[in-house]
N, C-alpha and C positions, 0 to 999 in steps of 0.2 A: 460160328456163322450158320453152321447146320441146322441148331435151333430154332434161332431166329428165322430163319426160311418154312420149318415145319408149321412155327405158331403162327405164321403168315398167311400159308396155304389152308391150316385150321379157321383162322378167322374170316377167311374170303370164303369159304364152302359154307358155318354159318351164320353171316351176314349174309350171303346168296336167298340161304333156306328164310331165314324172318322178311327180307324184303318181300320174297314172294309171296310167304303169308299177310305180310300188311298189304299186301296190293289187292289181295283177293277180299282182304276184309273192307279195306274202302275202297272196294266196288262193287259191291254188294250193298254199303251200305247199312251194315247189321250188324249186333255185336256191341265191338268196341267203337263203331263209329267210322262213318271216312272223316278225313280230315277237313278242317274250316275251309282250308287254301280249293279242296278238288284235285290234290295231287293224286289222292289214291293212298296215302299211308295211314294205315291205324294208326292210335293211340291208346296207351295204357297210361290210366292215372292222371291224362294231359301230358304227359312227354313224347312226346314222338317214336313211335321205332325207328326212324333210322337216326335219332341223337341217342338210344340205347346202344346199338350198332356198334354207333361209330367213337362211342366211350368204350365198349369192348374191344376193340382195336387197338384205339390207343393202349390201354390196360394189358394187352396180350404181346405189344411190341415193350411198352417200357418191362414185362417181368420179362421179355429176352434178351433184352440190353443188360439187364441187372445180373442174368444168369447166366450171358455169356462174359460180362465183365470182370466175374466172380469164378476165373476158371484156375483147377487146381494143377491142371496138368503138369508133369515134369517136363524140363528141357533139354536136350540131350546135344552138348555139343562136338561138335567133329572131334575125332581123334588128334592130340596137340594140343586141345582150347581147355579153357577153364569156365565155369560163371561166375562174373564179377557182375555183382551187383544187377542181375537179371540179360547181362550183356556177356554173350561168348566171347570172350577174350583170347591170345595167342599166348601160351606158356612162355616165362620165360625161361630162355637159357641158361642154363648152372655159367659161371662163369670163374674160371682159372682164381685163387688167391695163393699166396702167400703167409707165412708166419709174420706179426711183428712188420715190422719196415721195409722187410725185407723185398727187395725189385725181382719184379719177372721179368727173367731174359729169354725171348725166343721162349721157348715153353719150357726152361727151368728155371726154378727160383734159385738166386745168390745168396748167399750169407757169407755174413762175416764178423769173428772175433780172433780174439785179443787172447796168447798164451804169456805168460809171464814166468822167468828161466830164471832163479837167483842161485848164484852161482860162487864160490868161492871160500878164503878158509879165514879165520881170526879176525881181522880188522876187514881185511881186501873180499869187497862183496860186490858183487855185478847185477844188475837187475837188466834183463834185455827181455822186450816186450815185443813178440812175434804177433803178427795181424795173419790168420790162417780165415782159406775162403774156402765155403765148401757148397755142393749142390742139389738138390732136393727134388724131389717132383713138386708140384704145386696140388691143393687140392681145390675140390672143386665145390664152390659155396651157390 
């Protein structure tokens, strides 16, 4: 926006200075001519000065649209944020998992397996299948 304001103040100081001088010339009378109308504005070429002007204006506001549209600056967001896609966004939070299947209880993870005890001598064999639970930290994904 700063630009745009410089090249503003630039084109109003001169478009000030050529109006003044086209007034002095059509009023005078001498030169490049006063105008058909009696306003008092020279011409060069048959175009008017104040339609050179006021093409310079235009021409000095649209290259600061273009220059400030075209800006490279970095964006710096708060501490926390990220940029996602030109927008500061809120980090998220690591969030508590688990191995496998396994349930988070209160803030420790459960497991459970399966011991298998075979037991016995010649023919006579036991197979007893213990279910044993045991408890973990969770980590943090």
């Amino acid at each position: 926006m700063k630009k745009l304001s410089v090249v503003m103040a630039a084109m109003l100081v001169v478009s000030s200075a050529a109006m003044a001088q086209g007034e002095e010339t059509g009023a005078a009378g001498a030169g490049s001519g006063a105008s058909a109308a009696g306003a008092g504005l020279g011409a060069i070429g048959g175009i008017a000065t104040g339609t050179i002007v006021a093409g310079a204006i235009a021409a000095g506001v649209l290259a600061s649209v273009v220059a400030n549209n075209r800006s490279d600056s970095p964006v710096n967001c708060p501490t926390g944020q990220t940029l996602v896609n030109g927008v500061c966004t809120n980090n998220p939070q690591p969030q508590p998992g688990c191995n496998g299947s396994d349930p988070l209880v209160g803030t420790v993870c459960v497991g459970t397996t399966s011991t298998v005890t075979v037991s016995g001598t010649g023919t006579n064999t036991s197979t007893i299948s213990v279910p044993v639970t045991f408890t973990y930290a969770p980590t943090l994904r």
